[in-house]
N, C-alpha and C positions, 0 to 999 in steps of 0.2 A: 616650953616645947618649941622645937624648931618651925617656921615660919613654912607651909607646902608650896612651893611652884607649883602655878600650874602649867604643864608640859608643851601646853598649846601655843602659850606665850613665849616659850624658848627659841624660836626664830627671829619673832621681833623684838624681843630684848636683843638677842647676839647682834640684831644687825645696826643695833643704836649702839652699843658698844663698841662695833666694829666700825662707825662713823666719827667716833670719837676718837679712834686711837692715835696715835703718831706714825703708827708703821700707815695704815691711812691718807694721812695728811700729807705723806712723802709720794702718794701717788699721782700719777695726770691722771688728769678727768676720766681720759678712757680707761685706765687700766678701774681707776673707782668703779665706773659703770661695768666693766667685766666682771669686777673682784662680788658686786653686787646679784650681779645676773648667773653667777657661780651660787650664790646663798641661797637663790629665789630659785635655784633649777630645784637646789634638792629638795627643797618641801612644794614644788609644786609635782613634782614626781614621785612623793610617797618615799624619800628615800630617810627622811626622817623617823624613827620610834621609839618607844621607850618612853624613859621620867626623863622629866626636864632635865636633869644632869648629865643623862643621854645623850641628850639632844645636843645639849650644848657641846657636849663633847664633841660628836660628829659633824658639826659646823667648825669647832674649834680645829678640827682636821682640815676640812674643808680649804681653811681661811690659812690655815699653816701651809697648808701644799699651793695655794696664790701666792703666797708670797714668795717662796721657794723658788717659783717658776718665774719669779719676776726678780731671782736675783737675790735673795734677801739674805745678808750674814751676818746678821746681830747688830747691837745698837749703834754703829755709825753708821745704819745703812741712808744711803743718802741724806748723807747729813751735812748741812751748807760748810760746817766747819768743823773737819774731822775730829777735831781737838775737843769739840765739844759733847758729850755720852748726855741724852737725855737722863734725867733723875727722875725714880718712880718714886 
């Protein structure tokens, strides 16, 4: 049987996720703390519902449209050495 989230934790799991990532790690400090304070609006605003999967999804939008707005065009984004494509 499949293992249940629970939906409650969907905010702070995505936002450790989203601490980890590379797209992340290519930001300054501030855009971090914006890209952060963008995740923290929506569940503290009730903008959050649904089953975890939900959740994650509407964060996962969230976190796509930051980037977006910060320029983001696929794996060489700010990348020190174009030549190099992060490996997943």
């Amino acid at each position: 049987m499949e293992k249940t989230m629970n939906k409650e934790t969907a905010h702070n799991d995505f936002g450790h996720m989203v601490m980890n990532s590379w797209t992340y790690n290519r930001m300054t400090e501030e855009e971090k703390d914006a890209c952060l304070a963008s995740i923290l609006f929506a569940k503290n605003q009730g903008l959050l519902f649904g089953t975890y999967k939900q959740r994650w999804q509407q964060l996962d939008a969230i976190y796509h449209a930051f980037l977006l707005g910060l320029g983001y065009s696929g794996p060489n984004w700010r990348e020190p050495e174009p030549d190099k494509v992060p490996t997943f």
